[in-house]
C-alpha positions in Angstrom: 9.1 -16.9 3.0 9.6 -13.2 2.4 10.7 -11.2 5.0 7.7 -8.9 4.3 5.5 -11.7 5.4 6.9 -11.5 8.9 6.6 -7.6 9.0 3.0 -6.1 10.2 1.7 -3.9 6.9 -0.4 -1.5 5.8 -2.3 -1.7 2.3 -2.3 1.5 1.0 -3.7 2.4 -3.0 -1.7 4.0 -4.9 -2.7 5.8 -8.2 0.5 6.2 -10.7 0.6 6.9 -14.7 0.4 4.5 -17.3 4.2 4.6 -18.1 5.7 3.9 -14.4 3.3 1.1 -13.9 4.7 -0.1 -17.0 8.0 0.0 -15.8 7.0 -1.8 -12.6 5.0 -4.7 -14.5 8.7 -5.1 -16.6 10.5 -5.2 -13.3 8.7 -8.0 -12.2 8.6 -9.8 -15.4 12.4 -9.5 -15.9 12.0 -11.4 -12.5 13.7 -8.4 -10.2 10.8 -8.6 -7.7 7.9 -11.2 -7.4 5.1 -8.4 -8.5 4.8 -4.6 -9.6 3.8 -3.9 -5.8 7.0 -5.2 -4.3 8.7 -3.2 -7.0 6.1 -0.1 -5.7 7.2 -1.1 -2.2 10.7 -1.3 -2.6 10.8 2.4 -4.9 9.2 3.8 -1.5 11.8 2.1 0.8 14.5 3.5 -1.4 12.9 6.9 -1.5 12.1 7.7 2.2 15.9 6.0 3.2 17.3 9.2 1.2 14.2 11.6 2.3 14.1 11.9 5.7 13.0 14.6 7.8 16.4 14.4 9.8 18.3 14.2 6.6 15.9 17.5 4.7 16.3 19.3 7.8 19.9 19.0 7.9 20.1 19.8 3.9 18.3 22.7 4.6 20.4 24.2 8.2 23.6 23.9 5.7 21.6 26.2 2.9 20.8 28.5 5.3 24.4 28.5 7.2 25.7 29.0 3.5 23.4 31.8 2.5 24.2 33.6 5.9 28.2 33.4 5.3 27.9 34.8 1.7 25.6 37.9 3.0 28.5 38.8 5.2 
């Protein structure tokens, strides 16, 4: 069993080009995930773990920090 089958989801739809589903279908054939939406769901995982709002907002407090110590 998956550990996604234990974990209550959400179905969202998600419209992508031509060429990334592509590359999704060949992740999955190449045997990497069972189907080009767990591929889909794991690129997400991967993509909000290094996006977060904490993680942005603290990106941006150290621009701003930076640009104030170089108008001085």
């Amino acid at each position: 069993m998956d550990l996604c089958d234990k974990i209550p989801m959400k179905t969202i739809t998600l419209e992508c080009p031509d060429r990334l589903h592509e590359q999704l279908v060949k992740l999955a054939a190449a045997g990497w995930f069972k189907s080009p939406e767990d591929a889909a769901l794991e690129a997400v995982r991967r993509y909000l773990s290094l996006h977060s709002v904490e993680l942005q907002e603290k990106q941006i407090m150290a621009d701003v920090q930076w640009a104030l110590n170089e108008c001085r």
